[in-house]
N, C-alpha and C positions, 0 to 999 in steps of 0.2 A: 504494500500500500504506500502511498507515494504520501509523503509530508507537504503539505502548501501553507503559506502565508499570503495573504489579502488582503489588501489596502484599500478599503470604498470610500466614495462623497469625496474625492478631493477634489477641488474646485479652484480654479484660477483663472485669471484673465489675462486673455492672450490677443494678439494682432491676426485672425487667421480667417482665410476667405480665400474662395477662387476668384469673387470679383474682387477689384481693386477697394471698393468702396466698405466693404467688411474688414479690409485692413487698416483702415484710416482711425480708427479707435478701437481699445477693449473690449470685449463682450467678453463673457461664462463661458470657460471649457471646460466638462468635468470627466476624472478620471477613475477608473478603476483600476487594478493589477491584480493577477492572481499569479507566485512563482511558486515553481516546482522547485524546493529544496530539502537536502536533508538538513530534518531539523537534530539528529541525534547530539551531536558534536557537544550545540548549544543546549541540550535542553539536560546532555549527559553535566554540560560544568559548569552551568550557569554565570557563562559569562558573555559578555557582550563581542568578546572579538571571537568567538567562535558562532554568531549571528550574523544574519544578513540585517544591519544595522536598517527599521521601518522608518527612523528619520531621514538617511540617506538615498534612500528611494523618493521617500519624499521630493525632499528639495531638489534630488536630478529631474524629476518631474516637472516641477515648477520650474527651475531654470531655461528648461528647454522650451515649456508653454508662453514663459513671460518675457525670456528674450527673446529668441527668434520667432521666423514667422514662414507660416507656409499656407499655400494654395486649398491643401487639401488633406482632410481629419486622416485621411492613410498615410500621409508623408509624416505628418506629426505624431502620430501611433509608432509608426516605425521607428523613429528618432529619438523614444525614449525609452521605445526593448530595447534598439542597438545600445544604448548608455547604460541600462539596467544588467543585459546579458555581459557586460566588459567586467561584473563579479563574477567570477567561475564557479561556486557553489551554485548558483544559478541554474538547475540542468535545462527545465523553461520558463518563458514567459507566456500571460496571455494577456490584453490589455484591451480595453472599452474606453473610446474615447466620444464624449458627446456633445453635440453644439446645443443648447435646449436653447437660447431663443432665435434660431434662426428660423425656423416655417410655421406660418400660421396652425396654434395646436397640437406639432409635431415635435420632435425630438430627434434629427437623423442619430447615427449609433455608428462605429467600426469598430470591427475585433478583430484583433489581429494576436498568434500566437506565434512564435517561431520560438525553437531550439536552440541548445547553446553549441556550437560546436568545439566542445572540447579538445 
């Protein structure tokens, strides 16, 4: 059985849009993560360096959403497994990234999971 840690409701504002006009100010991008790691190590010695450290997923989150900017919620999904998976306890990531006010009553979504190649 595989160990995972998950990170819901994080919420940040970012520049992101395919049109130009969605980049021109902030809006709500919110994310989720779910990673495939073992937890033994950490859970065997309770200590924080044998953890995939949930503040530092954090804030590579937020850094990546709140400085840069991209076209489209897959390029920024991708941009923050690629930063997440560069931990190699890591074996996957899976990640939901979503724009809620961008369509009248809607919420578009992308998941994207890739693997860590060890």
């Amino acid at each position: 059985m595989a160990d995972v840690i998950r990170i819901r409701g994080m919420r940040f504002w970012g520049k992101h849009g395919a049109p130009p006009l969605e980049r021109e100010k902030s809006q709500p991008i919110d994310l989720d993560i779910e990673l495939d790691v073992d937890l033994r190590p950490a859970a065997g010695s309770d200590q924080l360096a044998d953890a995939v450290d949930y503040a530092k997923i954090y804030e590579t989150c937020e850094r990546i959403v709140t400085t840069r900017s991209f076209a489209l919620l897959e390029a920024l999904a991708l941009a923050c497994l690629h930063a997440v998976l560069e931990d190699r306890r890591i074996r996957s990531a899976t990640i939901r990234v979503r724009k809620p006010r961008l369509l009248d009553g809607a919420t578009p979504e992308v998941e994207l999971t890739r693997t860590n190649p060890m």
